[in-house]
Phi, psi and omega in degrees: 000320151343281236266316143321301177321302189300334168309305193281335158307298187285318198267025162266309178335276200309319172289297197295334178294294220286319167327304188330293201299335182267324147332317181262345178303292171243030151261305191131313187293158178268094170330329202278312180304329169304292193297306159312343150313309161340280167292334177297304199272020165242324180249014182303314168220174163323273171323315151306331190258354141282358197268321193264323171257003152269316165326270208326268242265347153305290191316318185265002184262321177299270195343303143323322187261002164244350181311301178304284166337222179023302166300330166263024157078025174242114176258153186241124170237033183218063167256341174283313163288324175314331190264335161278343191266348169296321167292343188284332188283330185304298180326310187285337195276299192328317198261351186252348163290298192294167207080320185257013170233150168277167221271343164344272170321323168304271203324304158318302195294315169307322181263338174287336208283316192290320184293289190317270188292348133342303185280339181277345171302325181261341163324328185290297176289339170291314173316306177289330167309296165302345167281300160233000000 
């Protein structure tokens, strides 16, 4: 457990040093005022910093959810647009649906709407994959 920490100790170190150098290298800027900004402008209120653990708690739900895929040597790199265009499809069953169905029936027609386009979604980069 030790021995973890120190990894995860070095490797944050080594991106923000490594950040640092590519900030100042091609901006220009004084690293350090990015990251402060940075933090400033994720924990300045309450409202930003949920904002920052619903991204956080997407990402890591993406992450989880590609775990397997990976392990079996299948990589997906559209699994984030897959889940916004699932939410967009949801959205749409919501505002043109809602009221005129009961909300059961809704929520279902809604979750099916999101897998199918999801799914129509990842066709696209699989097709090429498979293709070329």
């Amino acid at each position: 457990m030790k021995r973890g920490r120190q990894y995860l100790c070095s490797a944050v170190l080594l991106a923000l040093v490594v950040d640092a150098m590519f900030i100042y290298f091609v901006t220009g800027l004084n690293p350090f005022s990015v990251y402060t900004t940075m933090f400033q402008g994720t924990l300045s209120t309450p409202m930003r910093f949920s904002w920052a653990m619903r991204d956080l708690a997407s990402l890591l739900l993406i992450g989880i959810a590609l775990a397997p895929a990976f392990k079996m040597r299948f990589w997906n790199i559209g699994a984030e647009g897959q889940i916004l265009i699932g939410g967009l499809a949801t959205a749409v069953c919501m505002i043109f649906l809602g009221g005129k169905i009961p909300s059961a029936l809704l929520i279902l027609i809604s979750f099916v709407a999101s897998i199918v386009a999801g799914a129509i979604w990842g066709v696209f980069p699989a097709y090429f994959k498979t293709r070329f």
